[in-house]
C-alpha positions as CSV (number, residue, x, y, z in Angstrom):
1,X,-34.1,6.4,-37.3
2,X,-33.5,7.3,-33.6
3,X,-29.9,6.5,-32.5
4,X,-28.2,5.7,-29.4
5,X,-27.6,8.6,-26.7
6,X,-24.7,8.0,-24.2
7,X,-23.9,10.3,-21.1
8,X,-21.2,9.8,-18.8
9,X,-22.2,11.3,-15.8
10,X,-18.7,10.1,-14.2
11,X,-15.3,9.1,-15.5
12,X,-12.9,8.7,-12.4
13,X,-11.0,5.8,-11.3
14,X,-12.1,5.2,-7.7
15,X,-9.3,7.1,-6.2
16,X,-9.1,10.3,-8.9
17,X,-10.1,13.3,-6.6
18,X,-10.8,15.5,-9.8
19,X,-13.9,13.4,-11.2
20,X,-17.1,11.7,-10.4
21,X,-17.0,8.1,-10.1
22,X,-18.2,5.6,-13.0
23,X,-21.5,5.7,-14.4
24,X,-23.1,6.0,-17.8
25,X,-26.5,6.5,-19.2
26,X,-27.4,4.8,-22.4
27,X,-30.7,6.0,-24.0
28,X,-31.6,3.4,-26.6
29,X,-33.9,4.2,-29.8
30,X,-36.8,2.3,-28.0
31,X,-36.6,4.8,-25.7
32,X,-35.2,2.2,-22.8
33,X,-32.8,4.1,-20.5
34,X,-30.3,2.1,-19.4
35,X,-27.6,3.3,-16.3
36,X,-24.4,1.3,-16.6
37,X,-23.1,1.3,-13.3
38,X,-23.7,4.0,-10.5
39,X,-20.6,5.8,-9.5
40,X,-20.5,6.5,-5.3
41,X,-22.9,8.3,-2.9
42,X,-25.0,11.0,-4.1
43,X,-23.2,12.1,-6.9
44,X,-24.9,9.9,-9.6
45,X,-28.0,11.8,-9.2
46,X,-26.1,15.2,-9.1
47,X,-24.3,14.5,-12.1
48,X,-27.4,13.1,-13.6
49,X,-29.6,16.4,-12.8
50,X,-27.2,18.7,-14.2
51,X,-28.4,17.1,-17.6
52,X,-31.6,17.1,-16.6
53,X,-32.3,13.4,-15.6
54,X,-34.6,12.7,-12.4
55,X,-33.8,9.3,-10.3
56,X,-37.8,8.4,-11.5
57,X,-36.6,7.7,-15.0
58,X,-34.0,4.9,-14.3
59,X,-36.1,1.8,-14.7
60,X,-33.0,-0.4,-15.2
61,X,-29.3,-0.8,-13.7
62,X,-26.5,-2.9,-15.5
63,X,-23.7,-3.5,-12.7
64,X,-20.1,-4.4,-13.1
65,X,-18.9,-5.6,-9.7
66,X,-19.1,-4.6,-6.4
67,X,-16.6,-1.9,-5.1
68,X,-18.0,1.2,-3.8
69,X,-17.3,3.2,-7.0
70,X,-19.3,1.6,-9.5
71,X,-22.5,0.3,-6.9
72,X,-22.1,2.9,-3.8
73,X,-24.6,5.2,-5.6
74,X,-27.8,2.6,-5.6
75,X,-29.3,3.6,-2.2
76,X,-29.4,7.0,-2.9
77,X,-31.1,6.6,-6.3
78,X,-33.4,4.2,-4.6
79,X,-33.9,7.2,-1.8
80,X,-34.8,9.7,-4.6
81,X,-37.2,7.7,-6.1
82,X,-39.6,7.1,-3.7
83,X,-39.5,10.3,-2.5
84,X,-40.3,11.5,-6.3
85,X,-42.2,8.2,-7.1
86,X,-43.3,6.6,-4.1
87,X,-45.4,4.2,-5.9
88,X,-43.1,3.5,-9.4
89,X,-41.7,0.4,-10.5
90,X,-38.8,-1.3,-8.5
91,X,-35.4,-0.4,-10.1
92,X,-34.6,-3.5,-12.1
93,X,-30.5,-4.3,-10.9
94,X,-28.8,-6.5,-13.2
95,X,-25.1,-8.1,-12.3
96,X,-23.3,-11.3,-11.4
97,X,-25.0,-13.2,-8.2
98,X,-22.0,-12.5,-6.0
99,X,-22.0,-8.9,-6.7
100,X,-25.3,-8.8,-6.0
101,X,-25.2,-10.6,-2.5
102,X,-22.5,-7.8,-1.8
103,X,-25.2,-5.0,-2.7
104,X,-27.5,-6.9,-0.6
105,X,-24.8,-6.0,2.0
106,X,-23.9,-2.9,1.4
107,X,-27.8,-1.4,0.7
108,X,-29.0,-3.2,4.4
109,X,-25.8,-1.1,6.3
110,X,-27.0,1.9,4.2
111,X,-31.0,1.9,4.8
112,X,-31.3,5.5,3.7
113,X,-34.9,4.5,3.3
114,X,-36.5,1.8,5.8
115,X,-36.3,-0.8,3.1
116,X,-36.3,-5.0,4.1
117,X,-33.9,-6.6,1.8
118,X,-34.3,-10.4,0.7
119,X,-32.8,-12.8,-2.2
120,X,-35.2,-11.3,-4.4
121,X,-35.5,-7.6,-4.3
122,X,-36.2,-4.4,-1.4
123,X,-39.5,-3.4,-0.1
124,X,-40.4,-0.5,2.1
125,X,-42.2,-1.0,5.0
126,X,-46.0,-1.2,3.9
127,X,-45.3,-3.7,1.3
128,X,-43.9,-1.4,-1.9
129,X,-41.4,-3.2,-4.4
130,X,-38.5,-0.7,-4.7
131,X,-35.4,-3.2,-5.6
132,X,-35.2,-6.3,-7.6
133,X,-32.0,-8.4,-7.9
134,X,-31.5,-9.4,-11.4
135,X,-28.4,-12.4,-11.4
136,X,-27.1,-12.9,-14.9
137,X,-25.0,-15.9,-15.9
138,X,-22.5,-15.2,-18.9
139,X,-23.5,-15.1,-21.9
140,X,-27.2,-15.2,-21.1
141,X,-29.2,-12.9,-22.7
142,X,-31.4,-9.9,-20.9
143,X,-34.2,-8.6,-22.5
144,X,-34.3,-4.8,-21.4
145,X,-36.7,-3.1,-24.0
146,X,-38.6,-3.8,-27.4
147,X,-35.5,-3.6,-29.4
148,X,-32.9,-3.4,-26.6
149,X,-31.0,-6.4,-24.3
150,X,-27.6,-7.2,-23.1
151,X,-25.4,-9.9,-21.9
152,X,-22.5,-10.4,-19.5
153,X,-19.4,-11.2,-19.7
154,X,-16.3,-12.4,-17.2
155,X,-13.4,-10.1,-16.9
156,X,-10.2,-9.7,-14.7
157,X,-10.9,-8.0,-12.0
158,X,-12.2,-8.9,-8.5
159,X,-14.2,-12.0,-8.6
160,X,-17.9,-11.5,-9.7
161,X,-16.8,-8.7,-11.7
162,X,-18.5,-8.7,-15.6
163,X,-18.6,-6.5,-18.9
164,X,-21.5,-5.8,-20.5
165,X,-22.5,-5.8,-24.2
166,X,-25.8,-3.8,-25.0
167,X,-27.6,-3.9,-28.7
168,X,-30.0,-1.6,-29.3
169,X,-31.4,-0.3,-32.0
170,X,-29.0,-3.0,-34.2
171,X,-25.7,-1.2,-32.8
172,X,-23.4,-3.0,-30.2
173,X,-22.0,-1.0,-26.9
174,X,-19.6,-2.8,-25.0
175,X,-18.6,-1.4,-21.6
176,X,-15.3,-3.2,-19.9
177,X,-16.0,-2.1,-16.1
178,X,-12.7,-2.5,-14.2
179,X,-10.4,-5.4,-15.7
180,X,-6.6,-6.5,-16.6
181,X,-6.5,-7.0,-20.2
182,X,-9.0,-9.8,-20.8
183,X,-9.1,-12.0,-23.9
184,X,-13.1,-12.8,-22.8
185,X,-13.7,-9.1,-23.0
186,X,-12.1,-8.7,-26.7
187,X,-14.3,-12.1,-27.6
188,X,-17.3,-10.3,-26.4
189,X,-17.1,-7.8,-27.9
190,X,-16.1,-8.6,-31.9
191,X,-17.4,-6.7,-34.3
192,X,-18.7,-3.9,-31.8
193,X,-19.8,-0.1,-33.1
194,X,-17.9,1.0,-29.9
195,X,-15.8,-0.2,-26.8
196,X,-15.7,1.5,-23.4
197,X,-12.6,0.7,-21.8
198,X,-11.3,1.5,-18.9
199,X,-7.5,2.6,-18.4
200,X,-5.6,3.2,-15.6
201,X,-2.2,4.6,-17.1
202,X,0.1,4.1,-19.6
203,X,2.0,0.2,-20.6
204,X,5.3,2.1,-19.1
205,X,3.2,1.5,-15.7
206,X,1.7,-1.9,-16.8
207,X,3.0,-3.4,-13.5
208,X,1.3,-0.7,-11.5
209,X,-1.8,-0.8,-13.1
210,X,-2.2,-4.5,-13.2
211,X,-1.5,-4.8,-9.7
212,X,-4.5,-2.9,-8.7
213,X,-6.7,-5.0,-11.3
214,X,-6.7,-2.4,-13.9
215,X,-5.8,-1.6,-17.3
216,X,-3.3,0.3,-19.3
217,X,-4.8,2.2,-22.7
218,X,-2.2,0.2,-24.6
219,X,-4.3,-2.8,-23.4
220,X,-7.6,-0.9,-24.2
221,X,-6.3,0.1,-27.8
222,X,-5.1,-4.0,-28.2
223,X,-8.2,-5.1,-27.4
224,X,-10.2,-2.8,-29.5
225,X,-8.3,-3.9,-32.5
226,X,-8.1,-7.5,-32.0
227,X,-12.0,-7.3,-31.4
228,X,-12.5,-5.0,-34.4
229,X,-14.5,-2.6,-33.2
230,X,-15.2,1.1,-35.3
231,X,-14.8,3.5,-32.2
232,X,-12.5,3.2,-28.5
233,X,-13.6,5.8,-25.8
234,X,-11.2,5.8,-22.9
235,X,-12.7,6.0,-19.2
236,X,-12.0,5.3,-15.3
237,X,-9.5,7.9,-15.1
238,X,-6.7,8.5,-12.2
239,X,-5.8,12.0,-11.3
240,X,-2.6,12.2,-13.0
241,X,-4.1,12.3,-16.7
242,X,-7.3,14.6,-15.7
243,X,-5.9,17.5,-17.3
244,X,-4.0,15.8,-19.9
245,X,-5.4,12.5,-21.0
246,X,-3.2,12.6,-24.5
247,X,-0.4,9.9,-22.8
248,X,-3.7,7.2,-23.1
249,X,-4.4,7.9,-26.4
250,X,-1.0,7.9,-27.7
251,X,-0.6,4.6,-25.7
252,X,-3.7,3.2,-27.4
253,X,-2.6,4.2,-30.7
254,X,-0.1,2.1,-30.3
255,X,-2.3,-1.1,-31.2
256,X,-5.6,0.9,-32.4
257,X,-6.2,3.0,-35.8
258,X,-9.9,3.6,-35.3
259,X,-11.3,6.7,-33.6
260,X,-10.3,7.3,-30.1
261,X,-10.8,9.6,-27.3
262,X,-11.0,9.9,-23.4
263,X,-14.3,10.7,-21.8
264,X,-14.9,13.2,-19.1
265,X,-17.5,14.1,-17.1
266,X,-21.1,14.7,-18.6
267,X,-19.8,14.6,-22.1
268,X,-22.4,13.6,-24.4
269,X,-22.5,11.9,-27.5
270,X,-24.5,9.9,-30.1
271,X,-23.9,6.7,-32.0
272,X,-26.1,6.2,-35.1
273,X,-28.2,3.7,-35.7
274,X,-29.4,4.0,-39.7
């Protein structure tokens, strides 16, 4: 049985100058490909061509919120694929309403590509689909592929700001985006094969982290344990635990027994679906 394929094409918190900002690829066993956020400027699609994905090939875009480092990179993706693809699908982009009126925003300041942006979607110039806004309400269920959807889910971060819980295949991903320790999140995501958290630093600097609307991994590791999910990866990470993430996984450990690790850039791996 196919399984699920997950990429991270960038790990960094949105000030870390050693990685790429957040995004991650899901290919599902339907063959859907899902992108889970899209990091900042250009370097989504360099990160994804160094594994050998093309901007043509992302059909479907789950948002978390709105700041630059998890949305900046959709113009440029947008930009590659009409120049690859003039005449492709739109890019299907799926969030909260208010973090999509921001991208609204943010992709008519941009124009990389003449585009005219509405309520609905982007089209160029002679009349070409190349956006459509996708607003989710929690809890409601997306149909992304034959045997692939996904629903949303309210966490603490800026308002707008969702999770995002993807089954494919009959295995459950759950992906935090930026938040505080959130008892919606840990609902959400019960019984999950795997939880992608994000943590900022260690519960020492829970006052720290929490002020900027972040985690700590403690608060990761509690939530993965009071959810019980199998498997906690560890993302959005700040500068100071690039070369030496082990302080978030001992914090985690505090609270969670199951497999855990801290992602990095492109690193690769597969969650089974049989």
């Amino acid at each position: 049985m196919p399984n699920v394929d997950i990429t991270f094409l960038g790990t960094g918190a949105g000030m870390c100058v050693y990685r790429n900002h957040t995004a991650i690829v899901l290919d599902c066993p339907d063959g859907t490909r899902l992108l889970l956020d899209t990091a900042s400027g250009n370097s989504v699609m360099r990160q994804a061509a160094a594994v050998g994905m093309m901007a043509q090939e992302f059909e479907q875009v789950l948002l978390t919120h709105h700041h630059g480092d998890h949305m900046g990179g959709l113009p440029y993706i947008q930009g590659q694929r009409s120049l690859t693809k003039p005449e492709g699908p739109p890019l299907q982009v799926h969030s909260s309403e208010e973090a999509l009126e921001a991208v609204r925003l943010y992709c008519k300041a941009t124009r990389l590509r003449a585009i005219d942006i509405d309520q609905d979607g982007a089209t160029t110039r002679n009349g070409h689909s190349v956006f459509r806004w996708r607003p989710t309400e929690a809890g409601q269920r997306v149909d992304l592929g034959a045997t692939t959807w996904a629903s949303s889910f309210p966490v603490d971060h800026l308002s707008g700001s969702v999770g995002w819980r993807v089954e494919a295949g009959g295995v459950s991903i759950v992906f935090s985006g930026d938040t505080r320790f959130s008892t919606e999140l840990v609902e959400a995501s019960r019984g999950a094969r795997l939880l992608i958290h994000e943590a900022l630093d260690v519960e020492s600097n829970l006052e720290n982290a929490n002020g900027r609307g972040h985690s700590v991994a403690a608060g990761a590791g509690r939530a993965a344990a009071m959810a019980g999910v199998e498997e906690l990866i560890i993302t959005h990470i700040d500068s100071s635990f690039h070369l030496d993430p082990q302080p978030l996984i001992d914090d985690a450990r505090r609270y969670f027994d199951g497999p855990i690790s801290v992602a990095s850039d492109l690193y690769r791996m597969t969650v089974a679906t049989g």
